[in-house]
C-alpha positions as CSV (number, residue, x, y, z in Angstrom):
1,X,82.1,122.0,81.3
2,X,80.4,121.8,77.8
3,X,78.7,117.8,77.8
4,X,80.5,117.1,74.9
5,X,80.0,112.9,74.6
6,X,76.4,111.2,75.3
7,X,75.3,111.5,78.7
8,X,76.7,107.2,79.0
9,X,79.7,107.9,78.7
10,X,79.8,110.4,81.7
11,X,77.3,107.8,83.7
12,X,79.7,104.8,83.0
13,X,82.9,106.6,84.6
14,X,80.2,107.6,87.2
15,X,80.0,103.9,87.6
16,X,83.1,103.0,87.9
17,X,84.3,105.4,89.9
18,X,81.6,104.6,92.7
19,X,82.7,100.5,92.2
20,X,86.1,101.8,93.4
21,X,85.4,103.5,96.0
22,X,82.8,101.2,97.3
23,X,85.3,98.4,97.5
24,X,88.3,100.9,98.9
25,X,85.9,101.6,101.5
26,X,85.4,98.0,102.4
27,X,89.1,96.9,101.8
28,X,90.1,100.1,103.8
29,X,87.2,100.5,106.7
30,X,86.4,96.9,106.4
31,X,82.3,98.5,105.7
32,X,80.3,96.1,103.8
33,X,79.3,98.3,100.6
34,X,77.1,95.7,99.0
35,X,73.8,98.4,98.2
36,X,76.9,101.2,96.5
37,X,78.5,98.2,94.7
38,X,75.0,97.3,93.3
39,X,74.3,100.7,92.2
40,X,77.7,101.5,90.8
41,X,77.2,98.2,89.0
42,X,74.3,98.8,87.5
43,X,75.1,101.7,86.6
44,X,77.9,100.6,84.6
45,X,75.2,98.0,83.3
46,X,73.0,101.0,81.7
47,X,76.0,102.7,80.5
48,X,77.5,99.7,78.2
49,X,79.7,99.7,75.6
50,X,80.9,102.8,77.2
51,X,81.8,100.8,80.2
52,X,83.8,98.7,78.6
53,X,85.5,101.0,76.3
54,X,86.5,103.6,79.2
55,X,88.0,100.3,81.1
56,X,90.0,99.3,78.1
57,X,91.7,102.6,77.3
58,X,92.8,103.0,81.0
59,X,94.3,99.6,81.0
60,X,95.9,100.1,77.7
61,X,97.1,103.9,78.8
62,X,100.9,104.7,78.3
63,X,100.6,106.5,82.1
64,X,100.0,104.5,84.8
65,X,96.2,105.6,85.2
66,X,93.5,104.4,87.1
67,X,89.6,105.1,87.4
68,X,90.3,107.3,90.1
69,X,92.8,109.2,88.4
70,X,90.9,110.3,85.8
71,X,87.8,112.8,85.2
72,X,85.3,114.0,83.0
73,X,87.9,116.1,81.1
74,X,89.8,112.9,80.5
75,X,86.6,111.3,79.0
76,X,86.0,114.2,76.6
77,X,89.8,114.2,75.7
78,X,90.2,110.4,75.0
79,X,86.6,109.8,73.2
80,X,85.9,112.8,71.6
């Protein structure tokens, strides 16, 4: 897939997608994730305002959507 946005934009859904599943594996498997949380935060850190933005157009979505729901097709067809 052609990398169409800056390489943030894919790093922040990176980001959050990793904070999910960290914390679907601890509310599921009862696994303390605190070392991927970390990462997946600071991740999300590096990649701001992209972050935020990505978070803000799933919450304001039409569709029911959530972070795992969405890919980097998505991304590319919401920002770009």
């Amino acid at each position: 897939m052609d990398k169409s946005l800056p390489e943030q934009a894919y790093n922040a859904l990176k980001g959050l997608k990793a904070q999910a599943a960290a914390v679907n594996d601890q509310i599921e498997n009862g696994h303390q994730c605190r070392k991927a949380l970390s990462e997946a935060q600071q991740l999300m850190a590096a990649s701001q305002p992209w972050t935020s933005a990505i978070v803000k157009k799933l919450m304001s979505s039409k569709e029911p959507l959530s972070v795992e729901d969405v890919d980097d097709a998505w991304l590319v067809k919401v920002f770009a």
